[in-house]
C-alpha positions in Angstrom: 80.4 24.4 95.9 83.9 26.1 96.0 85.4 23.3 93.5 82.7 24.0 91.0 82.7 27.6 91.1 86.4 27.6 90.5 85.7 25.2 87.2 83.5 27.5 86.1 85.6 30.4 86.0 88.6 28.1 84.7 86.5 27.5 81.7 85.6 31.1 81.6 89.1 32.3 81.3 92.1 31.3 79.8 94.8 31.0 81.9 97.0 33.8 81.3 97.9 35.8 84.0 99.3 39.3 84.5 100.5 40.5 87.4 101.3 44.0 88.3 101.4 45.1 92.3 98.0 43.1 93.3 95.7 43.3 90.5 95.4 40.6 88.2 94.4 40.6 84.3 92.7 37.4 82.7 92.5 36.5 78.7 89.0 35.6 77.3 88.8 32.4 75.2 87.6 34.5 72.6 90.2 37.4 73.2 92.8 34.5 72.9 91.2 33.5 69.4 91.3 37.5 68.2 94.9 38.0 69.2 95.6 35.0 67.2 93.7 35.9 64.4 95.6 39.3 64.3 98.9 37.7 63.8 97.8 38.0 59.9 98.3 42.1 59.2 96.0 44.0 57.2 98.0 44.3 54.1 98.7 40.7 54.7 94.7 40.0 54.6 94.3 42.0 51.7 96.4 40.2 50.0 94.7 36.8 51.1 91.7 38.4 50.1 92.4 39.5 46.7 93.8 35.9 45.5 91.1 33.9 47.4 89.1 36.5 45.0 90.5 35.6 41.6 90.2 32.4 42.7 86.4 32.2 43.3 86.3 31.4 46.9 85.9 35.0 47.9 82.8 37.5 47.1 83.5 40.0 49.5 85.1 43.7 49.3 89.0 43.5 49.4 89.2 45.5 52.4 92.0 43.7 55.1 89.0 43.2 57.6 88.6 39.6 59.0 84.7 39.5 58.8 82.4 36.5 58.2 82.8 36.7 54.4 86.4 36.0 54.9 86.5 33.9 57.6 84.2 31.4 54.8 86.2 31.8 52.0 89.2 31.0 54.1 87.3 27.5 55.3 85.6 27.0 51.7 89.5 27.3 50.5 91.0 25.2 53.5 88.7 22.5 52.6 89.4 22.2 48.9 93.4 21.8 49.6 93.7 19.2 52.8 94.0 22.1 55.4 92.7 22.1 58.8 89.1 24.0 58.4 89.1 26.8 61.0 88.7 29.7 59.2 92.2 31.4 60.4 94.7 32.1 58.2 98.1 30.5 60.0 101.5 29.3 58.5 100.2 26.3 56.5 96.9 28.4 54.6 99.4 31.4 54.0 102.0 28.8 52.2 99.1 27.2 50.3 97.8 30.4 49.4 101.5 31.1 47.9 102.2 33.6 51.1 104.8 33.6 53.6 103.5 35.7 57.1 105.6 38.0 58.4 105.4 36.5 61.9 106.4 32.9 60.3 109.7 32.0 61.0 111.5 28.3 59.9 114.6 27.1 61.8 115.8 25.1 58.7 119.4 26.4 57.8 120.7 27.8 54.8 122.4 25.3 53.2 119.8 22.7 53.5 117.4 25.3 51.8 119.7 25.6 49.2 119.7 22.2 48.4 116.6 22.0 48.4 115.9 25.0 46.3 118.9 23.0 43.8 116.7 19.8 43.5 113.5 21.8 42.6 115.5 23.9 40.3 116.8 20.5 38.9 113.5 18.7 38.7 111.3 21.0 38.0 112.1 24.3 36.8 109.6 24.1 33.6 106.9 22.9 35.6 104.4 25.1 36.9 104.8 26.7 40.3 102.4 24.6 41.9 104.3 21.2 40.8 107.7 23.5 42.1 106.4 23.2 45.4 105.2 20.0 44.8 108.7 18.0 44.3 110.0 20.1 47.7 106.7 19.3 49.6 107.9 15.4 48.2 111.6 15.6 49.4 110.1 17.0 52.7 107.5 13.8 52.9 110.2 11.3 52.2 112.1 13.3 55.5 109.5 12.5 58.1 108.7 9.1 56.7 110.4 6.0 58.2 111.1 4.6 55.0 114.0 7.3 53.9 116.7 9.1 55.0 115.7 11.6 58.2 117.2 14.6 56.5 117.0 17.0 53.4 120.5 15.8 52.5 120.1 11.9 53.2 116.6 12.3 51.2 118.3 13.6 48.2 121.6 12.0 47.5 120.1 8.9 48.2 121.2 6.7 45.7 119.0 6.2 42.4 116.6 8.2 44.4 116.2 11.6 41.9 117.7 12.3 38.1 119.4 15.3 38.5 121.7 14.2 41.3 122.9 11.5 38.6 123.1 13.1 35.6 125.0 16.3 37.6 122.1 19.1 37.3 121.5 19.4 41.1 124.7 21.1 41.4 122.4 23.9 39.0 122.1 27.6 40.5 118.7 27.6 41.5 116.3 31.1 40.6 114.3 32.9 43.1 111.2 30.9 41.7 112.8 27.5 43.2 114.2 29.3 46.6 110.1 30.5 47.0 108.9 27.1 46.0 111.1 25.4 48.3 110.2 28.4 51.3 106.5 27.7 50.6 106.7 23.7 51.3 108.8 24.6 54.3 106.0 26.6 55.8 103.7 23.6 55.1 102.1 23.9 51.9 101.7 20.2 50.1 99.7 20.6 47.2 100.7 16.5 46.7 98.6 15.9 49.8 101.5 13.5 51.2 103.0 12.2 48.1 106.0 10.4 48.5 107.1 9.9 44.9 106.7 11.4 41.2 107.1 10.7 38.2 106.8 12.0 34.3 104.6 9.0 32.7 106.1 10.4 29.3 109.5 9.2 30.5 109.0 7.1 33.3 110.8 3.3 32.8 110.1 1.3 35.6 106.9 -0.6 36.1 107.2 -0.4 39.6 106.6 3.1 39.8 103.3 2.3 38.2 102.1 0.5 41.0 102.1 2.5 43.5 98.9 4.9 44.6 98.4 7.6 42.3 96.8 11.0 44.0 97.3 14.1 41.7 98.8 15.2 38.6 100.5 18.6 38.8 102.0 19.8 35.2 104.0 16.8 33.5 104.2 15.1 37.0 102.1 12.6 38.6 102.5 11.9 42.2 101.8 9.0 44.5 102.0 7.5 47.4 
């Protein structure tokens, strides 16, 4: 009876525990859930609010509260760009949304965000933003796969691997467009859903490329898998 009384109240409660002197203060499930939905400020949600708005997925009043309205358009938006549906605005929905949270943090360093902010500059600097991001969410892809380098570096100066590092424009000063674009795929937004390569079909030579799985075209730039 004791044992199943106790598993009761440890589904009741999560288990965060304060203790002052001898009285002890327990966290809700749902309290957990509110406290991480507040991580988003109001101006923050506002914000989220007011594109998810021009965008269509949002009929509600622009007014930084978290409602049920919100918490839709946030899922409705999720699903329509390969996100994790759970109506809470995190790291990931803020980058695809084009934010960056002011509680998000990345531990990449500077230089390799440089670089990386170089080779979208390089690639991609009269593409659209979207297809910005899109060559640094692919850089990124080719990092945690097994079949390239396991860093920013290794990924781009891999031989053959991109244009500008052979024909010298990757040594280009990036503009703040390319450092954002690069920031936002760093935070997690892919709008390639896990491309691996690009190309411009205009200029493209090899027939290889052709072949492989073709998932969305983003400005002059088709990408694949």
């Amino acid at each position: 009876m004791k044992k199943r009384l106790f598993a009761s109240l440890s589904l009741a409660f999560v288990g965060m525990l304060s203790v002052a002197g001898t009285t002890a203060t327990y966290l809700s499930f749902n309290d957990a859930i509110s406290q991480t939905e507040a991580a988003i400020t109001t101006s923050e949600l506002r914000t989220a609010q007011t594109k998810l708005k021009r965008w269509g997925y949002y009929t509600g009043s622009v007014d930084g509260i978290n409602g049920p309205l919100t918490k839709k358009a946030v899922r409705y938006f999720q699903s329509k760009n390969g996100l994790s549906v759970d109506g809470i605005i995190g790291p990931k929905t803020a980058a695809a949304l084009g934010m960056t949270l002011s509680g998000s943090s990345s531990s990449i360093s500077s230089s390799d965000l440089n670089l990386l902010a170089r080779c979208v500059y390089a690639e991609a600097r009269g593409e659209p933003y979207t297809g910005q991001v899109a060559v640094a969410a692919v850089v990124l892809n080719r990092v945690k796969s097994a079949s390239f380098p396991n860093t920013i570096a290794g990924v781009i100066y891999q031989p053959y691997a991109f244009t500008a590092v052979d024909d010298g424009q990757i040594n280009l000063t990036p503009n703040s467009t390319a450092y954002k674009a690069a920031q936002d795929a760093l935070n997690g937004w892919d709008p390639t859903y896990g491309c691996i390569y690009y190309f411009n079909p205009a200029t493209a030579t090899s027939s290889w490329i052709w072949s492989r799985e073709q998932v969305i075209t983003i400005g002059k730039h088709i990408f694949a898998r």
